[in-house]
C-alpha positions as a printed Julia matrix, in Angstrom:
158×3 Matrix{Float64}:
 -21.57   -4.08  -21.74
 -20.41   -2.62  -18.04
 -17.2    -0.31  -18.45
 -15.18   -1.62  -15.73
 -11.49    0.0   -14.96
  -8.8    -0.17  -12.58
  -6.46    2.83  -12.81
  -3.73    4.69  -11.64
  -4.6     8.12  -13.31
  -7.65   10.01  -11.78
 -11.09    9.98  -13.4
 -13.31   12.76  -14.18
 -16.42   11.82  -12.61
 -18.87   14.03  -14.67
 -16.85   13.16  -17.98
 -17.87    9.35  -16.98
 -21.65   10.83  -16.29
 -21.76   12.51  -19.66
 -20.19    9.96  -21.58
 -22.22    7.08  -19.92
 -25.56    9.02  -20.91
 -24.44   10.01  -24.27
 -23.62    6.37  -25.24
 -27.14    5.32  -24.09
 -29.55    7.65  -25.62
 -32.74    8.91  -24.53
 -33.87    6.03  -22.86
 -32.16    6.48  -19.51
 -34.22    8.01  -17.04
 -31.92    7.9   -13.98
 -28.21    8.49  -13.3
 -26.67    7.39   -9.84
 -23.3     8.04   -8.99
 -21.28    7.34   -5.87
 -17.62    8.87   -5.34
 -15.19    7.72   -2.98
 -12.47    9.74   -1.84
  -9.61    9.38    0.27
  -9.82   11.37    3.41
  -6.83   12.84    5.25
  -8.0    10.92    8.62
  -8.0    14.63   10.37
  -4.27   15.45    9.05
  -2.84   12.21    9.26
  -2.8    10.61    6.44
  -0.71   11.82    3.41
  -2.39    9.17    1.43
  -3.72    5.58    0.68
  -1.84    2.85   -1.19
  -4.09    0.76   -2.71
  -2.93   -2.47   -4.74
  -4.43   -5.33   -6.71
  -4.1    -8.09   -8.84
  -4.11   -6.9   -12.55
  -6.75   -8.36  -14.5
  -8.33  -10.47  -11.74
  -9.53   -7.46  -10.04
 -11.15   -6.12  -13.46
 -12.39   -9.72  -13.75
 -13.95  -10.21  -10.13
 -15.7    -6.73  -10.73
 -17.09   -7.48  -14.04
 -18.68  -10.35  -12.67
 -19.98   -8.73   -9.75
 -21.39   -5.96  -12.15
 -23.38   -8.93  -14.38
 -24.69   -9.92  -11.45
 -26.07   -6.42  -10.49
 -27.56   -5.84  -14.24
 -29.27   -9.62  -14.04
 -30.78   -8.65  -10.8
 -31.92   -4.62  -11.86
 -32.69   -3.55  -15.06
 -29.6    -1.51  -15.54
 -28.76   -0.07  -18.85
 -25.56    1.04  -17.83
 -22.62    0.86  -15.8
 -19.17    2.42  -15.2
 -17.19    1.5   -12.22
 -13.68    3.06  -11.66
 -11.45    1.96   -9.39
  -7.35    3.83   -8.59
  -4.21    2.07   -7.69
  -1.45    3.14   -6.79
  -1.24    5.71   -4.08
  -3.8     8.2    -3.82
  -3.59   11.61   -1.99
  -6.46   13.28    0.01
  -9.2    14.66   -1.8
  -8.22   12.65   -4.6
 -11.01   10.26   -6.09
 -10.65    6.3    -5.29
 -13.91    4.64   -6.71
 -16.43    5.5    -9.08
 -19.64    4.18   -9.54
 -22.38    4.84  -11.98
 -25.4     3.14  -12.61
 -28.02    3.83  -15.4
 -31.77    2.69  -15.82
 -34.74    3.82  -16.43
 -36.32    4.02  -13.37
 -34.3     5.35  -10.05
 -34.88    2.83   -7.6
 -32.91    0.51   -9.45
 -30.28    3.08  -10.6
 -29.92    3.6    -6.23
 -30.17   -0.4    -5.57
 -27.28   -1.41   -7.88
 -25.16    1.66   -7.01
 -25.45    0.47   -3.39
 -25.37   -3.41   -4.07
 -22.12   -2.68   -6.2
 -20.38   -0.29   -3.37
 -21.19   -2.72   -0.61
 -19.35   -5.15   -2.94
 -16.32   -3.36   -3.6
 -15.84   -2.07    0.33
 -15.73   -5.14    1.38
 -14.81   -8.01   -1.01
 -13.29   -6.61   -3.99
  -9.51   -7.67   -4.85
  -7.58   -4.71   -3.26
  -5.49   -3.9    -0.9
  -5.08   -0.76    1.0
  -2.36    0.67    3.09
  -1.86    4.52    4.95
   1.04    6.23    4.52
   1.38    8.36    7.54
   1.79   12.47    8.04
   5.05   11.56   10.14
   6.64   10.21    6.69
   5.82    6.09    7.66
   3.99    3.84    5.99
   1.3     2.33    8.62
  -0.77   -0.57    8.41
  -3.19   -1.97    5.8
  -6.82   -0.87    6.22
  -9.68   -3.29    6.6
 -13.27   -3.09    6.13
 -15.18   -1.99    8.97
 -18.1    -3.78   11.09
 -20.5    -1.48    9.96
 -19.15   -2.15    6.06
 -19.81   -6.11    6.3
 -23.09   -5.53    8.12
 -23.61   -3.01    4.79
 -22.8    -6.01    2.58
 -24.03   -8.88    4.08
 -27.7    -7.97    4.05
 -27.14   -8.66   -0.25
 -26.18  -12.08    0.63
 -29.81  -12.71    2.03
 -30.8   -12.16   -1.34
 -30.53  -14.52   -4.44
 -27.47  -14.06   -6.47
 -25.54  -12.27   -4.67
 -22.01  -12.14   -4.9
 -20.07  -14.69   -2.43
């Protein structure tokens, strides 16, 4: 069963690790984890807003994560993603896949990352060194290019 949550609090990225592996036994014979952090943008930003839609987002991930365990032989996964605002340095999004073999472990990780920079349910605004809020933040070029080579592939998320 993936272990999806979205969450205001941070997350301890090696207490997911350890608890993801201790829950699955001996069998797993790679980890792969991805953080994302919120940068300061060079000094300024003071921090990211990010918003959602409670229990859609949690939904719309979920599915996306079935679809990365039908397509790699996964034996695990824990995604973690904040809301709320979010200071530099602070974590935004974790990802951790588990299988036996580390190809797939790196595949999903990056199939599920693509996913969730680009077409996951959230919303992200900066909130400025000068003390304003500035605009929301879209997915770059180079992100959808990231993503869209997935969609070449059967069942990827649309």
């Amino acid at each position: 069963m993936p272990d999806v949550s979205i969450q205001s609090a941070p997350f301890d990225a090696s207490a997911e690790i350890a608890r993801l592996t201790r829950d699955l036994g001996g069998s797993v014979g790679a980890i792969v984890t991805f953080t994302g952090l919120c940068r300061d943008e060079r000094g300024r930003l003071t921090g990211l807003e990010l918003e959602h839609y409670p229990g859609m987002a949690e939904a719309e991930i979920g599915r996306v994560v079935e679809t990365a365990r039908a397509r790699w032989p996964l034996q695990g996964v824990c995604v973690i993603h904040r809301h709320g605002l979010v200071a530099p340095g602070e974590g935004i999004v974790l990802v951790v896949t588990a299988s036996s073999h580390r190809i797939a472990a790196f595949e999903a990780a990056s199939f599920l990352m693509d996913y969730l920079k680009t077409r996951a349910p959230f919303w992200k605004r900066e909130h400025l060194a000068d003390g304003t809020t500035g605009g929301w933040v879209e997915a770059t070029e180079a992100d959808d290019r990231a993503a869209a080579r997935w969609d070449q592939e059967a069942g990827a998320p649309r």
